[in-house]
Kinemage of the C-alpha trace (Angstrom):
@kinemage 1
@onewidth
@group {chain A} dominant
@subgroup {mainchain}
@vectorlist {calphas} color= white
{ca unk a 1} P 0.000 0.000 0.000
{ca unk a 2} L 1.625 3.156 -0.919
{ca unk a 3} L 1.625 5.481 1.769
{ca unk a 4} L 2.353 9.274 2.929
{ca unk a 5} L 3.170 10.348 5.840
{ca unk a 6} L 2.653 14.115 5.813
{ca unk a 7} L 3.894 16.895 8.235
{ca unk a 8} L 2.443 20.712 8.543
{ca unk a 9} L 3.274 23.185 10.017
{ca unk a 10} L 4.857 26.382 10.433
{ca unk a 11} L 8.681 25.913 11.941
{ca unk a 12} L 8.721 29.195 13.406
{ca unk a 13} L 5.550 29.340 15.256
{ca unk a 14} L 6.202 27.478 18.500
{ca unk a 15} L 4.037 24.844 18.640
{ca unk a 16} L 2.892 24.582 15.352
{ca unk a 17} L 6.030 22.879 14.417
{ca unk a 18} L 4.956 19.946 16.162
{ca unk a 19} L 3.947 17.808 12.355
{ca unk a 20} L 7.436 18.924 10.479
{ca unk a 21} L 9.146 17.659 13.821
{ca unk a 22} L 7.416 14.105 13.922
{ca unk a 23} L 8.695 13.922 10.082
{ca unk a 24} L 11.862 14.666 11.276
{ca unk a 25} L 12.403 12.313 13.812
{ca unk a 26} L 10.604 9.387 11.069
{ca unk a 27} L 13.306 9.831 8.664
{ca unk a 28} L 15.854 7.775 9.814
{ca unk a 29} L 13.049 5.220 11.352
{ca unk a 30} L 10.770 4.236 8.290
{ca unk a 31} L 12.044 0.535 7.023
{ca unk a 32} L 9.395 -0.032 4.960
{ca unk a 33} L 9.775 1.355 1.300
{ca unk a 34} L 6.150 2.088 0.298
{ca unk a 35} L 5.798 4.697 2.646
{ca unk a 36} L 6.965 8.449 1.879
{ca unk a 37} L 7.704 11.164 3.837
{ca unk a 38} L 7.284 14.974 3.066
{ca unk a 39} L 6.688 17.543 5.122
{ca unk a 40} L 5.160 21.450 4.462
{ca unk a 41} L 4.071 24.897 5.694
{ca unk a 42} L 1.399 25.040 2.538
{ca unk a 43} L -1.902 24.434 3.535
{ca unk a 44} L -5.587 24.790 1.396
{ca unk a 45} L -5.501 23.741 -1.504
{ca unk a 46} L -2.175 22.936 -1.760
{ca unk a 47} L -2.263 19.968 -0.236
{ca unk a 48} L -3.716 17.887 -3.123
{ca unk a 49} L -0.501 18.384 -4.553
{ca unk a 50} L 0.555 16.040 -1.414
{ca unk a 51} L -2.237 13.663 -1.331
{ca unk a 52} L -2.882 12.556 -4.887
{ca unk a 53} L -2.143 9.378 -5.784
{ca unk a 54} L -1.496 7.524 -2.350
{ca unk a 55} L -3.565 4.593 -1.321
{ca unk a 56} L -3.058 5.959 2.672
{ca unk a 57} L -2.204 9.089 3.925
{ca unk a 58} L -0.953 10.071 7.578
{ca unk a 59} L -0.906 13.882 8.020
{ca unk a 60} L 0.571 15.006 11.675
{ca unk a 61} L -0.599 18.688 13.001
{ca unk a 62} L -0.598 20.738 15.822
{ca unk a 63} L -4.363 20.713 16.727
{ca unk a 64} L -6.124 23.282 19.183
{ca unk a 65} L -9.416 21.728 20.844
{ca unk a 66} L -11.396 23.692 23.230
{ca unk a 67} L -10.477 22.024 26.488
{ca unk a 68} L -7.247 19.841 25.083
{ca unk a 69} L -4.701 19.391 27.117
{ca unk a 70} L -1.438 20.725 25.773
{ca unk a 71} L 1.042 17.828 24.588
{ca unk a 72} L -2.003 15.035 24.225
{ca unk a 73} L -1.903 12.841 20.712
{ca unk a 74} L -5.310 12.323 18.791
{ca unk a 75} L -5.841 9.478 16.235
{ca unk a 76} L -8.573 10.749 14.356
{ca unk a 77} L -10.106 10.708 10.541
{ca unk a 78} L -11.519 13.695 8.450
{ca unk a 79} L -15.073 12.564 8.885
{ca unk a 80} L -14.733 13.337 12.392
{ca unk a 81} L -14.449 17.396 12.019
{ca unk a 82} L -16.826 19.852 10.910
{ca unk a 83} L -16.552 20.227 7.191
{ca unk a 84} L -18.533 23.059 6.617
{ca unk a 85} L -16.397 25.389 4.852
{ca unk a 86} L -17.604 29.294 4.593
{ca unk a 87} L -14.575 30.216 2.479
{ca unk a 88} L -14.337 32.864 -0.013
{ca unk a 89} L -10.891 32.357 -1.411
{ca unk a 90} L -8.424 29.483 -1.801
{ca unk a 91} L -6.457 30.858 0.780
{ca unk a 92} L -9.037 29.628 3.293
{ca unk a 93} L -9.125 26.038 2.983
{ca unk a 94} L -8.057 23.805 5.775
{ca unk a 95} L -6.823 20.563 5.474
{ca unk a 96} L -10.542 18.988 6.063
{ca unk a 97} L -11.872 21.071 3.249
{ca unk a 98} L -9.051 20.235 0.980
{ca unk a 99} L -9.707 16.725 1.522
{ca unk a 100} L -12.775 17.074 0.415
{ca unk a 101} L -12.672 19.432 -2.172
{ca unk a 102} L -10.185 16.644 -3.683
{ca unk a 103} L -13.180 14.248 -3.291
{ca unk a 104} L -15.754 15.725 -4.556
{ca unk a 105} L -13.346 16.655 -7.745
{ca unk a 106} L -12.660 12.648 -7.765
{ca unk a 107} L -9.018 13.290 -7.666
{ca unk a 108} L -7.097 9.868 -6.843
{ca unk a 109} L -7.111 10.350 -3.469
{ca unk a 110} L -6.226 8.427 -0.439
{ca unk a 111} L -8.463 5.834 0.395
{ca unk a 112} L -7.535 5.945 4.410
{ca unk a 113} L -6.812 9.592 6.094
{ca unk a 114} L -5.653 9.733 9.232
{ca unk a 115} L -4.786 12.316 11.222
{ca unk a 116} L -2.394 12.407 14.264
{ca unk a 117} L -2.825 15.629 16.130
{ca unk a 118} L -1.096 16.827 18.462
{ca unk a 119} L -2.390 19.198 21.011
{ca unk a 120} L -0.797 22.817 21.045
{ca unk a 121} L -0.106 25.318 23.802
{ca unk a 122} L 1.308 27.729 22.160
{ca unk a 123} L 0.956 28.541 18.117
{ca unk a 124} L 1.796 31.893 18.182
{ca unk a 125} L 5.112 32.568 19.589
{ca unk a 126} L 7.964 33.278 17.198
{ca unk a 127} L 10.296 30.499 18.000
{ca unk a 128} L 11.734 27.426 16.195
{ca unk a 129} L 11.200 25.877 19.952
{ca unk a 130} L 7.928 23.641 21.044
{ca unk a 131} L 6.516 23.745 24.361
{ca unk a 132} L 7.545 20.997 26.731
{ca unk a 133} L 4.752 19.406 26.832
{ca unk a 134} L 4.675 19.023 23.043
{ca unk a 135} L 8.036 18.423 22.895
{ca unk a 136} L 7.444 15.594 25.336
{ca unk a 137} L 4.975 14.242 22.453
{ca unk a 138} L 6.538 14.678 19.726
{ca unk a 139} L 8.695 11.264 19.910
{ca unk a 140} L 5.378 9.566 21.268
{ca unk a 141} L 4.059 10.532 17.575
{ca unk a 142} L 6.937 8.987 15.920
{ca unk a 143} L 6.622 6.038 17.578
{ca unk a 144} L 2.704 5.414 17.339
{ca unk a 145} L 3.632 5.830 13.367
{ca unk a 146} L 6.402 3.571 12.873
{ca unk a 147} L 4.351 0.781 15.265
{ca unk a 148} L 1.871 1.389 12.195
{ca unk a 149} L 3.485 1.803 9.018
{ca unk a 150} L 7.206 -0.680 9.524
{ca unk a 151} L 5.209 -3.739 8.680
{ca unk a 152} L 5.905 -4.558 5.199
{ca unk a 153} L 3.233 -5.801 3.419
């Protein structure tokens, strides 16, 4: 199954680095040669560019939930956010609505989306440093995704 394993974020923005780190920290831990890794600060509609064409993808984000605790990983899918999108330019789109833009367009998109979040503290700060607490879960990440994706099929 080919795979990608997808990191955003921004790496100046404190937390928000959190998905470009996890990729980081994969690179030298991925055995299994059907699975890519890339990593971006695009986001809207953009990231079709990513997706197309991969059977699975695994996109890892900062996330910010109303009453998340800073540092705590989420396994979750696209079907489980609000898509309602009330955008009037490209420049709007989150990853959710690019998803499914892409599928309503019938792009060859991933079959399987998951997406590891990561809960923020801090996306704001200018810094190339995360908070400790998502520091902390950054190599948690990492691991949960190589546990996943190192089988060979």
């Amino acid at each position: 199954m080919k795979t990608l394993i997808l990191g955003l974020g921004n790496p100046y923005l404190c937390d928000d680095s959190a998905g470009l780190k996890v990729v980081k920290q994969l690179e030298k831990r991925l055995s299994n040669p059907d699975v890519s890794l890339n990593e971006t600060s695009l986001a809207g509609i953009n990231l079709l560019d990513y997706l197309v064409g991969y059977d699975k993808a695994i996109i890892i984000d900062a996330i910010t939930s109303p009453n998340g605790k800073p540092g705590s990983i989420y396994r979750l899918t696209p079907e489980e956010f609000d898509t309602t999108c009330h955008t009037t330019s490209s420049h709007d789109i989150g990853v959710i609505a690019a998803i499914e833009l892409g599928r309503r367009l019938e792009l060859s998109m991933p079959k399987t989306i998951e997406i590891i979040g990561i809960e923020a503290l801090d996306v704001s700060t200018l810094t190339e440093e995360c908070s400790p607490e998502v520091e902390a879960a950054i190599p948690m990440a990492a691991d949960m995704i190589v546990e996943e994706v190192n089988v060979t099929p």
